[in-house]
C-alpha positions as CSV (number, residue, x, y, z in Angstrom):
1,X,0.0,0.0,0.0
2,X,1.5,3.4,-0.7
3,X,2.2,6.1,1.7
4,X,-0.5,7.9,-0.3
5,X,-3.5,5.9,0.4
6,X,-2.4,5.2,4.0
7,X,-2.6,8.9,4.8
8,X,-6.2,9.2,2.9
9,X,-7.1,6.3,4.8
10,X,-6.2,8.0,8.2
11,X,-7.6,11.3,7.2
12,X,-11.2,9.4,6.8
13,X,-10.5,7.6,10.1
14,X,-9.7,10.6,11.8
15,X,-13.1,12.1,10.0
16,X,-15.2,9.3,11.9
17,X,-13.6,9.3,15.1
18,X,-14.4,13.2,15.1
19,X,-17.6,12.6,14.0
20,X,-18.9,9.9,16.3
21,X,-16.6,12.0,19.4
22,X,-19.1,14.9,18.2
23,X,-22.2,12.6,19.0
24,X,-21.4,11.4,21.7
25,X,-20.6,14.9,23.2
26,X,-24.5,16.1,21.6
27,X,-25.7,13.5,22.9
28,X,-24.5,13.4,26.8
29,X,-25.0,17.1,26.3
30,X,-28.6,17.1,25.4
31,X,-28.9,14.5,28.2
32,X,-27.2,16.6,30.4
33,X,-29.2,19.6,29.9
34,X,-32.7,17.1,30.1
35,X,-30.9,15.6,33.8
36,X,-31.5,19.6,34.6
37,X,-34.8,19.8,33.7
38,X,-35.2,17.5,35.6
39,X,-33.9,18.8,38.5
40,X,-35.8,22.4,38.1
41,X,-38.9,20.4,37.8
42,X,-38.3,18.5,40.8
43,X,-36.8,21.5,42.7
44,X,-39.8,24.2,42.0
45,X,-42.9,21.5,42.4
46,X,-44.5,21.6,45.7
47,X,-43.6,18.3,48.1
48,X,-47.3,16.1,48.3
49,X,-46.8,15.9,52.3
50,X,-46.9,19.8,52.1
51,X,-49.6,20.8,49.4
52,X,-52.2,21.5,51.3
53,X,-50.3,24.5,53.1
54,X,-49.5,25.6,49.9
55,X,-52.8,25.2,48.6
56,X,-54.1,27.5,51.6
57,X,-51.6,30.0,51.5
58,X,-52.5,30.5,47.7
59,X,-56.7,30.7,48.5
60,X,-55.8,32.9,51.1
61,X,-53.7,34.9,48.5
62,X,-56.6,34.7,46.4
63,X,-59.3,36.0,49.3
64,X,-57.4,38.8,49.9
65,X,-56.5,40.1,46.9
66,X,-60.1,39.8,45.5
67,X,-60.7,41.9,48.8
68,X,-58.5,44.4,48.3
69,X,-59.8,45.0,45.0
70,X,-63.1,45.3,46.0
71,X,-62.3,48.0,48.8
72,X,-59.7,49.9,46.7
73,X,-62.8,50.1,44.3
74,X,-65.0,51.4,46.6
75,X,-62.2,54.1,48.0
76,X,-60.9,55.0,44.6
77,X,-57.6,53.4,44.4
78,X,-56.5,54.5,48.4
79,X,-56.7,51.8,51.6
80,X,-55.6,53.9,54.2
81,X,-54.3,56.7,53.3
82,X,-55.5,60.5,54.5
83,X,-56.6,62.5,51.6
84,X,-58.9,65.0,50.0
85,X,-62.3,62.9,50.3
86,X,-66.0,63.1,50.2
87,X,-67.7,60.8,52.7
88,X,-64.3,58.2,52.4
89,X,-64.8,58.8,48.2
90,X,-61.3,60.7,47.3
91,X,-61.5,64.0,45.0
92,X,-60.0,62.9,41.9
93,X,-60.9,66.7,40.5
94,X,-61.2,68.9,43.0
95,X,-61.5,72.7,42.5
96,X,-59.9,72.5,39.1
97,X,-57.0,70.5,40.5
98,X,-56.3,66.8,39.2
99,X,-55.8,64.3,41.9
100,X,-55.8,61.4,40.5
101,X,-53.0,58.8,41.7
102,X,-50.2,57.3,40.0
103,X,-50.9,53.6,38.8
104,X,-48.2,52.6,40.9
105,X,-49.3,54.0,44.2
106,X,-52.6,51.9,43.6
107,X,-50.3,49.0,43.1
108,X,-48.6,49.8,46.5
109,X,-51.6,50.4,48.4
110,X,-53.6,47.0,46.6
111,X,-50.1,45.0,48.2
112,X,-50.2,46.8,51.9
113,X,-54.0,45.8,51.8
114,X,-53.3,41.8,51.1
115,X,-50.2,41.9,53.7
116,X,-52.4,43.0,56.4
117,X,-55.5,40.2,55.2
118,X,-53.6,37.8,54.7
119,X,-52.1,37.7,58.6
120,X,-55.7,37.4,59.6
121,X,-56.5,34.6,56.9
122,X,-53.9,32.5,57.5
123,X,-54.4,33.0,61.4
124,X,-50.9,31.5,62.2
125,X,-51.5,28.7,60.6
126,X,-53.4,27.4,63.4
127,X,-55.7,24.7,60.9
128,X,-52.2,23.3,60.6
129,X,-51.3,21.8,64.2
130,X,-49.4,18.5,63.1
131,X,-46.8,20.9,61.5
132,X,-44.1,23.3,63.0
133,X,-44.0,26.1,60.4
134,X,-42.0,29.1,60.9
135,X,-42.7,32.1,58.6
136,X,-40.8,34.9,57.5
137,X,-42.2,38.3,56.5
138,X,-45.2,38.8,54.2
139,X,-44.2,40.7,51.0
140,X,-46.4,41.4,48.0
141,X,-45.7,42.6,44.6
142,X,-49.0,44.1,42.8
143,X,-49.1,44.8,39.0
144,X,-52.1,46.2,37.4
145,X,-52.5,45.5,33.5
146,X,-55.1,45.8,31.3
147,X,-57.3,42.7,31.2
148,X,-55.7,41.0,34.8
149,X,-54.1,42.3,38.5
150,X,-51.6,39.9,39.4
151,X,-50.5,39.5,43.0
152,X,-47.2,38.3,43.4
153,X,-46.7,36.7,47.3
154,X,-42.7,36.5,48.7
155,X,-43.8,34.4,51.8
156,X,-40.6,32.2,53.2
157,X,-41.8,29.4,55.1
158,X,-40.3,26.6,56.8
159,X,-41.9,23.4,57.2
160,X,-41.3,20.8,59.4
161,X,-43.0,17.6,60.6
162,X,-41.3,15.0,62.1
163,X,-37.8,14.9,60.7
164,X,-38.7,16.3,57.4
165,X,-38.3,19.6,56.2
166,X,-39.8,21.4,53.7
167,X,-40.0,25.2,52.0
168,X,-42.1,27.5,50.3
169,X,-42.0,31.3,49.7
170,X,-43.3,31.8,46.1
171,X,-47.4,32.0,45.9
172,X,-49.0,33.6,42.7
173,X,-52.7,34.8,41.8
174,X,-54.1,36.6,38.7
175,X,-57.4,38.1,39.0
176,X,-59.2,38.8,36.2
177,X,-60.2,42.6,36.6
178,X,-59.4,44.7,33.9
179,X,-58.3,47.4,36.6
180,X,-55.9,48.9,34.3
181,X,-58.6,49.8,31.9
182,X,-60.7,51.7,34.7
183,X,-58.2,53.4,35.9
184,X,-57.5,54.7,32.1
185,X,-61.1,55.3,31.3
186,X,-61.1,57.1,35.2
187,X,-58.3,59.5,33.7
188,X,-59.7,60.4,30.3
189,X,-62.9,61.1,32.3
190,X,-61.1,63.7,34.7
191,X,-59.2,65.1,31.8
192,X,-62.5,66.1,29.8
193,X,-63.9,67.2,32.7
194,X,-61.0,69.8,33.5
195,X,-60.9,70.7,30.0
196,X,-64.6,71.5,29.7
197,X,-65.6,73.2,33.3
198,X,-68.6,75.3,31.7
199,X,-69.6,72.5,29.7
200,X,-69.1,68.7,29.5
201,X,-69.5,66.4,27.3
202,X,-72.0,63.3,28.8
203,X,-72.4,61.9,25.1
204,X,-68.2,61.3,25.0
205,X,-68.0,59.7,28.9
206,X,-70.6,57.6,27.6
207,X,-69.2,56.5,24.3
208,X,-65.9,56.4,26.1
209,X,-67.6,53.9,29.1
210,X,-69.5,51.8,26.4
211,X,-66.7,51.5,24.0
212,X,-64.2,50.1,27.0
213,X,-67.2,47.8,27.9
214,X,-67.9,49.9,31.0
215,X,-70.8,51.5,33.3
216,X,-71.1,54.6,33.6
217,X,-72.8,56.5,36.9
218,X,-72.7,59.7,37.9
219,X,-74.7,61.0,40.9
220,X,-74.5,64.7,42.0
221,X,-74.7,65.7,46.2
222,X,-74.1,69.1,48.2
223,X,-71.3,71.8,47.7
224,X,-71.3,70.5,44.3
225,X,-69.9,67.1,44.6
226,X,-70.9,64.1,42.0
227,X,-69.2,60.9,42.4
228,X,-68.9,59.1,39.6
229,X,-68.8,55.1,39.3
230,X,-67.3,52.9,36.7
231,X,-68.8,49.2,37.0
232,X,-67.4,46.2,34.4
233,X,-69.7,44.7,32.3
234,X,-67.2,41.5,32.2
235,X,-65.6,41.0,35.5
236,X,-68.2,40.0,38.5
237,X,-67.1,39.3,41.9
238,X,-68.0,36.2,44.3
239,X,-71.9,37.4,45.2
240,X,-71.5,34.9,47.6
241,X,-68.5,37.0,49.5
242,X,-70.0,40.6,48.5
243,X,-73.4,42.1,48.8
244,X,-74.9,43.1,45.5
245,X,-73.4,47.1,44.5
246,X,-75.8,49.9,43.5
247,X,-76.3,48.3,40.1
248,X,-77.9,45.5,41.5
249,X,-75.9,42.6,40.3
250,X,-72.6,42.2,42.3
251,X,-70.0,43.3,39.8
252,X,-67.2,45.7,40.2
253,X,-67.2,49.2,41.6
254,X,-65.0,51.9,40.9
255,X,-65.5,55.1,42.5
256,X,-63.9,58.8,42.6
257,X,-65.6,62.2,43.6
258,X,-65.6,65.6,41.6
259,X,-65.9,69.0,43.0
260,X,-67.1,71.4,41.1
């Protein structure tokens, strides 16, 4: 055999043993990376001996964030807070002066009304007496958008029964309100009513409520007050939990005054 063909003939060798060394390597990789997955799966799924704290935690998430939207609806985006108000309904126009809050402060004050319901739901877990569970602090993330609000619950607890141990801290709920479409259709409200002082415009709030799939009520009181009231055609509350609101059919309220 010439020197020729044994040099073509380890060129083609070396061509396979690069080849298969590059499959095996894909392949250990790929399993590799699936081993992970794996892991991640196993890591972030809640422990069957603990799923019913977790499940409780997370209805209790739910409670209180379907609460606090109910009451920040009824106080116009404030839970405790001091401000310009009419009969516990804030001003949102008040003398020619816009007051209506950020988005982001009715975020903050939708997450300081769950942290403080929450502690009385979950009532030191006292429906749990077979376990020790030791909590850290409650912190929760609010984040109004469109069509949902989402809650977002940092919660660190620590589990123990017998000699196992087990943690949670992550606890999640989306409610359907469409909250950030209120609080848009609040604001274009205010605007045309700042813009047009001598007269407004009750045909364009009402396109402007109908088009948005909204309810529109306005109701006028002394020293020139009307509060106004911007009900969802789409999202209802539990009528079960809540009394039926003025319109009769337990849906969602959204109120905010106006002095003239």
């Amino acid at each position: 055999m010439s020197k020729k063909s044994q040099v073509t003939i380890f060129i083609i060798l070396g061509i396979i043993i690069v080849f298969i060394i590059g499959f095996l390597v894909l392949l250990k990789y790929t399993n590799f990376n699936a081993y992970f997955d794996n892991l991640n799966i196993e890591k972030f799924s809640v422990s069957p001996q603990i799923k019913n704290v977790n499940d409780f935690v997370i209805d209790c998430l739910e409670l209180s964030g379907e609460e606090a939207l109910y009451f920040i609806g009824q106080h116009g985006g404030y839970y405790n807070e001091k401000i310009q108000n009419y009969n516990g309904i804030p001003y949102y126009l008040n003398e020619g002066k816009i007051l209506v809050p950020e988005k982001g402060k009715i975020e903050i004050e939708l997450s300081k009304y769950v942290n403080d319901a929450l502690v009385i739901c979950i009532n030191n877990f006292e429906d749990f007496p077979n376990f020790n569970i030791t909590k850290g602090t409650i912190k929760t993330k609010t984040i109004i958008s469109d069509k949902e609000v989402s809650f977002n619950l940092d919660y660190p607890l620590t589990i123990k029964k017998q000699k196992a141990v087990y943690r949670l801290k992550s606890f999640d709920y989306k409610s359907p309100l469409r909250l950030g479409i209120i609080y848009n259709v609040s604001y274009s409200i205010i605007n045309e009513l700042a813009k047009n002082k001598s007269e407004i415009c009750l045909s364009c709030l009402s396109d402007l409520t109908l088009k948005n799939e909204m309810h529109l009520i306005a109701r006028s009181y002394d020293n020139n007050v009307t509060v106004y009231t911007i009900a969802d055609q789409i999202y209802y509350l539990d009528i079960n939990r809540y009394s039926p609101d003025l319109f009769g059919f337990g849906n969602y309220n959204y109120k905010f005054a106006v002095r003239d």
